[in-house]
N, C-alpha and C positions, 0 to 999 in steps of 0.2 A: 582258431577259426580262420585265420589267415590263410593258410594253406591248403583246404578242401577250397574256399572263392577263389583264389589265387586259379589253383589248377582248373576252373572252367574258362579262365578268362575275367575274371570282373578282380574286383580289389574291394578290400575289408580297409574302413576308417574309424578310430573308435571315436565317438562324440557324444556328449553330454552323459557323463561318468559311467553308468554300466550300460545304456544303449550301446547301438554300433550303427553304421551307417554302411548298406551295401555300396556301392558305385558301379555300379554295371556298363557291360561292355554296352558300345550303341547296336551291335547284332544283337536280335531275337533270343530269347534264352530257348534253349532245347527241350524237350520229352525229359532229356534225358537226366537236367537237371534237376528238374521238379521230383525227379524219383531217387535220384538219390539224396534229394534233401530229405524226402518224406521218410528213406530208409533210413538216415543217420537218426530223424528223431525218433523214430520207430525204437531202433537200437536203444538209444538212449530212456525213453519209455520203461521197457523194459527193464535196465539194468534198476529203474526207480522203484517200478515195483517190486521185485523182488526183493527190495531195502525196505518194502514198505512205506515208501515216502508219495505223494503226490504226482500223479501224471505231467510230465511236461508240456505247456500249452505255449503256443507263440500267436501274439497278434502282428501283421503286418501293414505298414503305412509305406503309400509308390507316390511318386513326385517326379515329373519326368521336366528340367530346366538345365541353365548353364552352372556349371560351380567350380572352384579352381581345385586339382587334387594333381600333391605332388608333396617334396620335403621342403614345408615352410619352416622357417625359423632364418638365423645368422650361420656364421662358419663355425661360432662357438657354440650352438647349440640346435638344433632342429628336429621337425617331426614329422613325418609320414603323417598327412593328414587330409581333408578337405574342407570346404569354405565357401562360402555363398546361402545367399535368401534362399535359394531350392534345399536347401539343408535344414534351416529352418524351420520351412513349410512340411517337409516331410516328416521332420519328429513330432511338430504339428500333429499330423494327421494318425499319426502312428498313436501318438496316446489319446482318441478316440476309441482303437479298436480294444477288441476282448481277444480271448486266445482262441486261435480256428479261425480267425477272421481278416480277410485282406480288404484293406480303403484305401481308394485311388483317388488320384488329383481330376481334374479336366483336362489338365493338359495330356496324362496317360492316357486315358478315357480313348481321347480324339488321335492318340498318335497308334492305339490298337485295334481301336477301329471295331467292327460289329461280334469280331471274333470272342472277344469277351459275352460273359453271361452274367446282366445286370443284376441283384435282386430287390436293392433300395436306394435311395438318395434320400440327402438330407443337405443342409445346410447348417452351417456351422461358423461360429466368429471365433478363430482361435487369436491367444496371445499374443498381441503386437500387428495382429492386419486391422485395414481401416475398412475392410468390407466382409462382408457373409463370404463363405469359402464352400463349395459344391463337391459334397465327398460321393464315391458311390461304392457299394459293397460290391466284391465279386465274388459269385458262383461257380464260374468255372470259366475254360476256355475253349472254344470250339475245336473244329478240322483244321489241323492235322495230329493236333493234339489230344482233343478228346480228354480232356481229364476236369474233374470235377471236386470240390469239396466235400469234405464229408456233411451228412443230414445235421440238421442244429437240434440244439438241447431238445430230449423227448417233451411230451407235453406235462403241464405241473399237475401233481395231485396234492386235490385238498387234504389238509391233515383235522384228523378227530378232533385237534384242540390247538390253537392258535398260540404259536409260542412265543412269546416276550424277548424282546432285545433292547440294546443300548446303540444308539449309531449320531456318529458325527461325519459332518459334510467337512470335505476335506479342499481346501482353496491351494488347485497348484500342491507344494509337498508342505504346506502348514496345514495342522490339523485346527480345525475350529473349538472355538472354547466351551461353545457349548452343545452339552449330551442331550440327544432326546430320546426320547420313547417310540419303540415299534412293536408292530405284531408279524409274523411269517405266519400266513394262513395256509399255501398252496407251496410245495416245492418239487425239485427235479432233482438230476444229481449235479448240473450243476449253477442251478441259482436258485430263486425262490419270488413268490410273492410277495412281498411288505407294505401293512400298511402304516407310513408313517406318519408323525404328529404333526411335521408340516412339509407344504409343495416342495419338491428340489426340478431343478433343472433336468432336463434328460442327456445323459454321459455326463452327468457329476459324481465323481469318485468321491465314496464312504467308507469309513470304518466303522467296525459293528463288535457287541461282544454279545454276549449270550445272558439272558437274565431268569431267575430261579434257578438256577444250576448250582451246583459246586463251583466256592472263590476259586479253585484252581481252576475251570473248565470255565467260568466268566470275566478270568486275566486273561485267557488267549484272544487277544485280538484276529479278525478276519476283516477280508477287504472286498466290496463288490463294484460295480458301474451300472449304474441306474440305465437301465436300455430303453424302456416302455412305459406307459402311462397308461393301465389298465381300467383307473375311475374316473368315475364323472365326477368327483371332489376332488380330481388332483393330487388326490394322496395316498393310492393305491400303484403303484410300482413293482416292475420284474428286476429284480436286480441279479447280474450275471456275475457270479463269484470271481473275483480274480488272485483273492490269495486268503487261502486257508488252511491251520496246521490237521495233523492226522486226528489231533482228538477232536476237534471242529467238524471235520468232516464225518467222522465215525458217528459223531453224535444226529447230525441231519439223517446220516443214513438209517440208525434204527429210529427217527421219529415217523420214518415213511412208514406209510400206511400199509401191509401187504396187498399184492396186485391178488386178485380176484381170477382164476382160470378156473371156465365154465366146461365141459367135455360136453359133448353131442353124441349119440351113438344110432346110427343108420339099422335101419332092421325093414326086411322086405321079405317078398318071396324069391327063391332060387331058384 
């Protein structure tokens, strides 16, 4: 990875074990980079399915502050790395998002100014701040760039028969000790409706298995992030998949309902 950031100008720093932290140059990033980022994962994309493995999805978290980046360490030892509270903040912000989806700080926000294309805010108390933190989703960026996100997940369809799961709320990377009980009434390709046995938070990370299936097909664990809050109990949720193996996924996919196309056919005089 080093080597594609490297060569537009910015530096790759790895932090907190298999994240990475960009550092970007203080110029504007280009057209030109946003497209060849979009073409490498594109590439990559493909080479997955053709494996038949899972599409690649990237969430992104922006933090724009001071941080020290160079080779910290002694003469006997050192690393290529960076350092500071804007470090922090930004992996912060980064594990709020899902994959397709870029969250900025306020401090971004205010230094890009209107050229951004807002679509939500929220506020957020992450790990170790002593106050609410104002994230916003971006859509896109305006002239001269003109480029845009792709559409979000299609809309969910209800399914014939509400299917049963197993999901634990997950605190940080310790899984909680105890299992409850769900249903998936409504899904997409990729997340779903659930209603579960009790309120969670909204962006609290789950794991889930599948229940009345085959033990081999309800030992694969999958993983979502609770986005929305659909009931007026509290206890109906969209939850946006964020990691699922191939038999998980295959299995949503034949529970979909088939789509319904209707044909019209025009008849007049000529």
């Amino acid at each position: 990875m080093e080597h594609p950031v490297e060569a537009h100008g910015h530096y790759y720093a790895p932090y907190l074990h298999s994240r990475g932290s960009i550092v970007l140059h203080p110029d504007i990033i280009s057209k030109k980079d946003f497209r060849d980022g979009t073409e490498r994962e594109d590439c990559a994309d493909a080479g997955h399915r053709l494996q038949g493995l899972p599409e690649i999805e990237m969430g992104i978290g922006l933090n724009e502050d001071e941080v020290i980046v160079g080779n910290i360490g002694s003469s006997k030892r050192s690393k290529y790395g960076v350092m500071g509270n804007g470090v922090n903040m930004t992996s912060r912000i980064e594990s709020y998002s899902v994959g397709g989806q870029i969250l900025i700080s306020d401090s971004v926000r205010n230094k890009a100014g209107d050229i951004l294309r807002i679509d939500e805010q929220r506020k957020v108390i992450p790990k170790g701040a002593d106050a609410p933190l104002k994230i916003y989703e971006v859509g896109g960026i305006g002239t001269p760039y003109n480029l845009a996100l792709e559409a979000k997940d299609p809309s969910l369809i209800a399914l014939g028969r509400r299917g049963p799961l197993l999901y634990t709320a997950l605190d940080g990377k310790d899984v909680g000790k105890d299992q409850l009980k769900g249903l998936v009434s409504r899904l997409s390709r990729k997340g779903a409706e659930i209603e579960l046995e009790e309120p969670l938070e909204l962006l609290t990370n789950i794991k889930m298995n599948l229940g009345d299936v085959p033990e081999e097909l309800a030992s694969k664990d999958f993983y979502g992030k609770v986005i929305e809050c659909t009931g007026k109990d509290d206890q109906r949720y969209i939850v946006r998949f964020t990691s699922a193996s191939p038999e998980v996924f295959a299995y949503f996919q034949l529970n979909r309902p088939p789509v319904r196309i209707v044909f019209f056919q025009r008849s007049g005089w000529i």
